[in-house]
VEXVEXVEX-866787 format. One line per field, with one value per residue: residue number from 0; chain; x, z, y of N, C-alpha, C in turn. Coordinates in steps of 0.05 Angstrom, whole numbers, plus 5000, padded with zeros to 4 digits. Atoms other than C-alpha are relative to their C-alpha. Example, Ala and Ser with C-alpha at 12.3 -4.5 7.8 and 13.67 -1.06 7.14 Angstrom:
2
num c(0 1)
chaine c(A A)
n_px c(5018 4984)
n_pz c(5000 4999)
n_py c(4976 4976)
ca_px c(5246 5273)
ca_pz c(5156 5143)
ca_py c(4910 4979)
c_px c(5018 4985)
c_pz c(5000 5014)
c_py c(5024 5022)
# end
This chain:
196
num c(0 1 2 3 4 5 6 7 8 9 10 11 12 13 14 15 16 17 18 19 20 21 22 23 24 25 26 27 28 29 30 31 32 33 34 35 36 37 38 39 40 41 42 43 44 45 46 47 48 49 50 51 52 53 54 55 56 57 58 59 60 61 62 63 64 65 66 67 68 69 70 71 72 73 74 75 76 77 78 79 80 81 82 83 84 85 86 87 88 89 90 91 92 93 94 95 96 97 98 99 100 101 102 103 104 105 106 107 108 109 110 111 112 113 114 115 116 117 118 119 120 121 122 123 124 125 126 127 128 129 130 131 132 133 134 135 136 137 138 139 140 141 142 143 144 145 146 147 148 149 150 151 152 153 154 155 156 157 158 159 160 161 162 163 164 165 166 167 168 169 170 171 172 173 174 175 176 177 178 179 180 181 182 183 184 185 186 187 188 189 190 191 192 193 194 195)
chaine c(A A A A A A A A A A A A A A A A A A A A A A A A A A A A A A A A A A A A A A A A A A A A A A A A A A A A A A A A A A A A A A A A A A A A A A A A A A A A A A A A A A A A A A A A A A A A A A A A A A A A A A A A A A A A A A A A A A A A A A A A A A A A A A A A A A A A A A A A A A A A A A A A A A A A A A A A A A A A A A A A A A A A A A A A A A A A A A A A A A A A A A A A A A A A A A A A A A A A)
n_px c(4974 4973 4990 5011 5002 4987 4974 5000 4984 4977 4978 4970 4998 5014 5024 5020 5007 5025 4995 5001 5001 4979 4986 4987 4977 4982 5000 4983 4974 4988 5001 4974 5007 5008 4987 5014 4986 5016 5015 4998 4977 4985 4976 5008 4994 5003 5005 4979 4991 5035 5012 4980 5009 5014 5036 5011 5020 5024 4993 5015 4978 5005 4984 4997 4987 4968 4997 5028 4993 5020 5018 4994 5029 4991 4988 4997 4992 4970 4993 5018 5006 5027 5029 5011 5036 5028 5028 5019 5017 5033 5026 5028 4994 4989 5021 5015 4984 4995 5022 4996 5019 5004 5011 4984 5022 5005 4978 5005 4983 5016 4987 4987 5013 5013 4989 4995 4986 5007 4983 5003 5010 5015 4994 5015 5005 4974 4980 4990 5001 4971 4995 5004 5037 5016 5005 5009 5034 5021 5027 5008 4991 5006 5041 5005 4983 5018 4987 4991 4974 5001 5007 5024 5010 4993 4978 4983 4988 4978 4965 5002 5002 4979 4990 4973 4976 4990 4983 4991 5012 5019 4994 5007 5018 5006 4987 4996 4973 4981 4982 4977 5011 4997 4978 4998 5030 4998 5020 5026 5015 5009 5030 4999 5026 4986 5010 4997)
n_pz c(5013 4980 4994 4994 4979 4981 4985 4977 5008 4971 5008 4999 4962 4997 4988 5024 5010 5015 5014 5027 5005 5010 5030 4992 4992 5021 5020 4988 4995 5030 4997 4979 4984 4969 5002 4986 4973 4989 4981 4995 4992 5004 5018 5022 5034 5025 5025 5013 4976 4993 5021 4993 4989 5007 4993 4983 5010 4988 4994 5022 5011 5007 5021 5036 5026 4995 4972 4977 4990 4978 4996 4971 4977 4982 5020 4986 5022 4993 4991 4980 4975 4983 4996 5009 4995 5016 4996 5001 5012 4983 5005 4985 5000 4981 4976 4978 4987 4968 4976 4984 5010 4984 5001 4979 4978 4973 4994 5007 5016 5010 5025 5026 5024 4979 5003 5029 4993 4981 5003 4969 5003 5021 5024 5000 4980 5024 4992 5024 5007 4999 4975 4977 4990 4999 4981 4999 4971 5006 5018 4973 4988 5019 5004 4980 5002 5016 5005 4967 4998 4987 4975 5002 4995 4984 5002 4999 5026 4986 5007 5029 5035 5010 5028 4989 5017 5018 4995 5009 5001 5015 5023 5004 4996 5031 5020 4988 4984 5005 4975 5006 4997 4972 4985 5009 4995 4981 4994 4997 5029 5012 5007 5022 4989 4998 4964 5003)
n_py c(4999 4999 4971 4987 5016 4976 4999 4972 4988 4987 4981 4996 4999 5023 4994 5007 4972 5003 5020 4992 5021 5016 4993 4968 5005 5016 4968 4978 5020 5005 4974 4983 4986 5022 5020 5017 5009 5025 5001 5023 5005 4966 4989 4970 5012 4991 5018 5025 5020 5018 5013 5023 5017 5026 5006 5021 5009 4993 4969 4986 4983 4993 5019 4979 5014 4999 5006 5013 4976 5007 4984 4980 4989 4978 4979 4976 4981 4997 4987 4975 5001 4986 5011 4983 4993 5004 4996 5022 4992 4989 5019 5019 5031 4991 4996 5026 5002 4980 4999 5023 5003 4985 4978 4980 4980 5027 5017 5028 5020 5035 5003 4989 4984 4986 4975 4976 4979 4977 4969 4991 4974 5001 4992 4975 4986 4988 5026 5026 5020 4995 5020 4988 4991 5029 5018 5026 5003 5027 4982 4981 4964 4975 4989 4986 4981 4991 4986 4974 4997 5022 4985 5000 5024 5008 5020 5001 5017 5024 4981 4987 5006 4984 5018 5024 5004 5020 5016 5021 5020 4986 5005 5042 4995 5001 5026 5027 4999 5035 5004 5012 4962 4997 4993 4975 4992 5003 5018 4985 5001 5029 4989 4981 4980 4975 4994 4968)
ca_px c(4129 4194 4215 4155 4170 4189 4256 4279 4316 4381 4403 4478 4471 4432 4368 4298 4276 4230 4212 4218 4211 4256 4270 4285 4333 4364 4366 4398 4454 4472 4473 4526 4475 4465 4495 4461 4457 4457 4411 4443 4514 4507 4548 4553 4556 4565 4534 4596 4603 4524 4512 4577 4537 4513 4425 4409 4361 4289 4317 4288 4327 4326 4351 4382 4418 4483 4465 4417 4421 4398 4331 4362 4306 4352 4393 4432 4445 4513 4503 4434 4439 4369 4313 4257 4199 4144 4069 4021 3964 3894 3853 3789 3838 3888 3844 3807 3881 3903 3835 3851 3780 3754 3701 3731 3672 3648 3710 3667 3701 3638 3646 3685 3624 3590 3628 3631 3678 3663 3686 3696 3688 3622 3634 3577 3608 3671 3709 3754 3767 3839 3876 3861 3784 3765 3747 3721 3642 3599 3532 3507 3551 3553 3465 3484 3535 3497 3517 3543 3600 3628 3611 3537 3527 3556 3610 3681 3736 3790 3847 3858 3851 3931 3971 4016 4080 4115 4157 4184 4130 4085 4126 4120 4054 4049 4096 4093 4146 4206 4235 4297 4278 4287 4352 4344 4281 4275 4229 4176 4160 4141 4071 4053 3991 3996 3999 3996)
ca_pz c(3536 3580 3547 3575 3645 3715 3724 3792 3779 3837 3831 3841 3921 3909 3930 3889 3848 3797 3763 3685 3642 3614 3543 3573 3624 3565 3523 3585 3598 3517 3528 3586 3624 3678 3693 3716 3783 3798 3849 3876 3891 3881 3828 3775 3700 3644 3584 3552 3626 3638 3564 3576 3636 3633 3629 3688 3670 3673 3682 3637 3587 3522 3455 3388 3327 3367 3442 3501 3548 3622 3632 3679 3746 3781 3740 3774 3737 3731 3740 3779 3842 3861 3885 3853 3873 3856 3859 3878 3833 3857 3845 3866 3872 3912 3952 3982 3991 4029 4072 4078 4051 4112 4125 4158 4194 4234 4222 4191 4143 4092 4022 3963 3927 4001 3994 3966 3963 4011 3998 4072 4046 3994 3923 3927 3972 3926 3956 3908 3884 3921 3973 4026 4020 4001 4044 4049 4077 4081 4046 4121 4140 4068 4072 4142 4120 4059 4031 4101 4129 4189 4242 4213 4206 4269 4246 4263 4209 4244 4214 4171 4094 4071 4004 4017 4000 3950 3970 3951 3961 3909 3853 3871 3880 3800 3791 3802 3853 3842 3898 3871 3891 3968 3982 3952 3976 4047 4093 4105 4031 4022 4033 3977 4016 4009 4079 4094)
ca_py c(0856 0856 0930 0954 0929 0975 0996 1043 1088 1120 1183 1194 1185 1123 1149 1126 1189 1153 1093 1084 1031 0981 1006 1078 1047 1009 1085 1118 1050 1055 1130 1133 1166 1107 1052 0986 0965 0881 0875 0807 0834 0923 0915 0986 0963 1004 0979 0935 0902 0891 0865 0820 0789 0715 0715 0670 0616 0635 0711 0758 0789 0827 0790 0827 0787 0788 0795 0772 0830 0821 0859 0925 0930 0981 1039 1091 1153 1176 1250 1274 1279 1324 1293 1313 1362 1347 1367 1310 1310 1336 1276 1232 1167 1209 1243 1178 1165 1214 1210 1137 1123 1152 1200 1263 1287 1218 1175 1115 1070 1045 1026 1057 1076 1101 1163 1230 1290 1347 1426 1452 1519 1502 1518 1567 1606 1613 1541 1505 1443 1445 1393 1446 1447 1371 1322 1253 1247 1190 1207 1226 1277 1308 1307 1340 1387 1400 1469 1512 1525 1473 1523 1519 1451 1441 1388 1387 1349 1293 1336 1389 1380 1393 1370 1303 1313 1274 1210 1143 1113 1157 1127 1055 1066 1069 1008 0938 0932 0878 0853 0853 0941 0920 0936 1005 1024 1039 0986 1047 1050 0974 0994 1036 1065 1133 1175 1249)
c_px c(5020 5009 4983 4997 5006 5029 4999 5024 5007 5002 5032 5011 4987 4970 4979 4989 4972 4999 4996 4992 5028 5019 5011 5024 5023 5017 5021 5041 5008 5016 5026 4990 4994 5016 4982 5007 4997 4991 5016 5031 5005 5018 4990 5008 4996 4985 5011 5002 4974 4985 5016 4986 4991 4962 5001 4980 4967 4997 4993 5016 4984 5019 5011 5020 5026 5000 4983 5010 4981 4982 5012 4978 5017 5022 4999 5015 5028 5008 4977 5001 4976 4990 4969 4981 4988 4976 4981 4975 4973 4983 4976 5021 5032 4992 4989 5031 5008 4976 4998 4970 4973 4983 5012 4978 4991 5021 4987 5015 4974 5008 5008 4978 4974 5014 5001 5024 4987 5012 4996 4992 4977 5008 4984 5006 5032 5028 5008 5002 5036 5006 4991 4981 4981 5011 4983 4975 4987 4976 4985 5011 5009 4976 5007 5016 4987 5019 5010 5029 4998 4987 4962 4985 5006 5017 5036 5023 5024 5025 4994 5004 5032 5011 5016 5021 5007 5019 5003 4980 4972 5012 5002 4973 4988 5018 4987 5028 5016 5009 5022 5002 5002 5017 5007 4985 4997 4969 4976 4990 4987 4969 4984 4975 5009 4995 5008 5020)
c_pz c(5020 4987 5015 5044 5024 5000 5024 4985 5026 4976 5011 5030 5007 5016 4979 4990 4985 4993 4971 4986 4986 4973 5013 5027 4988 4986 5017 5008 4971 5005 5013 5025 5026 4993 5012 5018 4998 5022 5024 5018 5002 4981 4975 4983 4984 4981 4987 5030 5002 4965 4997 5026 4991 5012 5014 4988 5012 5002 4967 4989 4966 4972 4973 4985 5028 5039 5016 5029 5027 5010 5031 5021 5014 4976 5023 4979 5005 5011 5016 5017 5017 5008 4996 5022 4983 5015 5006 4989 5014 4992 5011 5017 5021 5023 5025 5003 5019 5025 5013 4994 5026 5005 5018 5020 5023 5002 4986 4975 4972 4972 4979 4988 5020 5004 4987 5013 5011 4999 5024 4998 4971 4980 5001 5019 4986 5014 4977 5006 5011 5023 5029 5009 4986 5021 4991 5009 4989 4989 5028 5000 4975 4999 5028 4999 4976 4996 5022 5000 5028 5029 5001 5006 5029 4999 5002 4975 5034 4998 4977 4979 4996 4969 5011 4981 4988 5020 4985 4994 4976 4981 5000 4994 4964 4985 5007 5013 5004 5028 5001 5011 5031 5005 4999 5005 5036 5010 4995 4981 4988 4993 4991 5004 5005 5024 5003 5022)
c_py c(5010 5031 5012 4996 5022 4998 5022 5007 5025 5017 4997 4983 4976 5000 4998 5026 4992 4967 5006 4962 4986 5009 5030 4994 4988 5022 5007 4971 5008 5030 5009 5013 4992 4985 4974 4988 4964 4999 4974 5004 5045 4996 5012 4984 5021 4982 4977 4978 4991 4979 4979 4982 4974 5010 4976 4992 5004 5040 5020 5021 5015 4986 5030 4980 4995 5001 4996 5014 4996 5022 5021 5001 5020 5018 5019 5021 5017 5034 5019 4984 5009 4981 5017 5024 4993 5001 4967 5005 4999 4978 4983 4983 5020 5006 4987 4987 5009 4997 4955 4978 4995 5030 5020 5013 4974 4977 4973 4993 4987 4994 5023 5026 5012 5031 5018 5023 5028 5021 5004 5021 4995 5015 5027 5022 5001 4982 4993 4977 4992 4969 5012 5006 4975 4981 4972 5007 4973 5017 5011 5017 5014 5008 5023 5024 5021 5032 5021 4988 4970 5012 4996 4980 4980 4977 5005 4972 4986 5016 5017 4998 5006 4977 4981 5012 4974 4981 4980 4992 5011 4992 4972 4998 4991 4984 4972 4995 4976 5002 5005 5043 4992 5016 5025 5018 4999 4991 5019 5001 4975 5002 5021 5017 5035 5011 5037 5017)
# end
């Protein structure tokens, strides 16, 4: 369903902060709180000027008794300017992002489901579950690392374990990315691989 679709969403300065969906870019254009961008020409629309547009044919829009409303993909908000912080979440599917899917102790590359997560400082030895003490290993160099420290097992890591910061490209990441999102979106973010 087209409400449920990606919109980006500029702050003030025209910089990508988040993506949302369609009906919540619709909420904040009714609202006052954004305005819609056309992708085709930069041009700002209020609500009465963007619902006055002509729907190009084929162009995906939003119908009601009385009007046929061109589906917003970009929305800039009229008065935040921050950019957020934000935490990157501690996860498996992050993790083997950040590591690139990449063992950190021999550098090999093998499959997905050839891998496990590695504590540098072992749990039993009072390691967490943090960005700063997991690692990537192939099932070798976790059998060889086994529960010691790196000094014990005699293995060295490629780089040190740290959190990625947040960017652009951590919120495309969780869209389907329109094209019509180039011109707003700087080249380096096209590839939504995350990088540390």
């Amino acid at each position: 369903m087209v409400l449920q679709d990606p919109a980006l969403v500029l702050n003030k300065h025209w910089i990508a902060i988040d993506v949302t969906t369609v009906m919540s870019a619709l909420s904040k254009l009714v609202e006052g709180a954004a305005c819609a961008i056309r992708p085709e020409d930069c041009s700002v629309h209020n609500f009465a000027s963007w619902s006055a547009l002509r729907v190009g044919e084929g162009r995906p829009c939003v119908r009601s008794a009385r009007l046929e409303i061109p589906v917003p993909e970009v929305i800039l908000l009229a008065r935040y300017g921050e950019v957020p912080d934000r935490g990157l979440t501690f996860s498996r599917r992050n993790l083997y992002k950040r590591d690139k899917y990449t063992c950190q102790y021999c550098g090999a590359k093998p499959p997905y489901e050839d891998l496990t997560i590695d504590h540098v400082v072992p749990r039993s030895r009072g390691g967490a579950s943090t960005w700063t003490n997991c690692v990537l290993a192939c099932w070798s160099c976790n059998a060889k690392k086994a529960d010691r420290t790196l000094e014990q097992a005699g293995l060295k890591l490629f780089r040190k374990p740290s959190k990625p910061s947040w960017s652009p490209k951590l919120l495309l990441a969780r869209a389907t990315v329109r094209t019509s999102w180039k011109r707003f979106i700087s080249e380096a973010y096209w590839n939504v691989e995350l990088e540390t």
